[in-house]
C-alpha positions in Angstrom: 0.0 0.0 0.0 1.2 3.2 -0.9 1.2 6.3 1.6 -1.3 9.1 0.5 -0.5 12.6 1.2 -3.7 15.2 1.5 -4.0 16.0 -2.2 -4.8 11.8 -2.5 -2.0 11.4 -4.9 0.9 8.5 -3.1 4.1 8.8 -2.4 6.4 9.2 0.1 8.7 11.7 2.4 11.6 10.5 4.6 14.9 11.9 6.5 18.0 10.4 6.7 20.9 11.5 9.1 23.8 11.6 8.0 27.1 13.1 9.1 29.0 15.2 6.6 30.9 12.2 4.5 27.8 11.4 1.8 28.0 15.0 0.7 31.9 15.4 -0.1 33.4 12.1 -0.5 34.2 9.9 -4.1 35.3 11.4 -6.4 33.4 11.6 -10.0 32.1 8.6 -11.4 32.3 6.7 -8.1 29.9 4.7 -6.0 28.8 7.8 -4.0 29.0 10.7 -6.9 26.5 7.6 -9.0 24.1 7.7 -5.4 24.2 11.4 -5.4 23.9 12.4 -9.1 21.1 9.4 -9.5 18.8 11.1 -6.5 19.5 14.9 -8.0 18.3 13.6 -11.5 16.0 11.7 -10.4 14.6 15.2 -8.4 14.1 13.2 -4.9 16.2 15.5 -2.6 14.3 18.3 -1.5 16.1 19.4 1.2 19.9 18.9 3.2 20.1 20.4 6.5 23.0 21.6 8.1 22.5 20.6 12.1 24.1 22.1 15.4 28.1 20.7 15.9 27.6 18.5 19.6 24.8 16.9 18.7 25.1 13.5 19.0 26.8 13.7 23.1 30.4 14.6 23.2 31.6 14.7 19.3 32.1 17.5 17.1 31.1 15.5 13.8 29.1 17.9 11.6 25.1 16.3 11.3 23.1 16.9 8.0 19.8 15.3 7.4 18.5 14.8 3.9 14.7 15.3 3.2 14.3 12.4 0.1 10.7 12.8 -1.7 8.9 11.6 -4.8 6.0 14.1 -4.1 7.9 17.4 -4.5 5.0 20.1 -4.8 4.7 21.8 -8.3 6.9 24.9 -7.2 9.5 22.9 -5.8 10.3 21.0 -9.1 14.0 20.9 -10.0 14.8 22.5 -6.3 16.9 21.6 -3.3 16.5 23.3 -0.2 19.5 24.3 1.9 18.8 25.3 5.1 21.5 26.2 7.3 20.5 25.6 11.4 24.2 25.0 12.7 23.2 28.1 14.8 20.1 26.4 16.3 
């Protein structure tokens, strides 16, 4: 069964944590730039968030979560949301 969203139409929203090694590691044509480029083309990343340093207890490794969606609204089509909450 597929989720519905308020509109009626399916699909699906979720958020991954990650820390910052998905968004700068492999170099082109690798394993992670294929992941990456496939989920851009593909126009399933709506957002990346940049999260507070000290997050997880006692480390200083930088925290992004990644908003992955095949229901982007209309005016969000070929968009990625950066939003920048390391001061949060």
């Amino acid at each position: 069964m597929k989720p519905v969203d308020s509109s009626g139409n399916g699909g699906s929203r979720i958020a991954i944590v990650f820390n910052g090694s998905p968004l700068f590691t492999g170099s082109a044509g690798s394993g992670e730039s294929n992941i990456r480029r496939w989920v851009i083309e593909n126009d399933w990343l709506e957002a990346i968030v940049a999260l507070p340093d000290q997050l997880f207890y006692n480390t200083g490794i930088s925290t992004y979560f990644w908003i992955i969606t095949n229901r982007k609204r209309p005016d969000n089509k070929g968009n990625v949301v950066l939003l920048d909450a390391r001061g949060y």
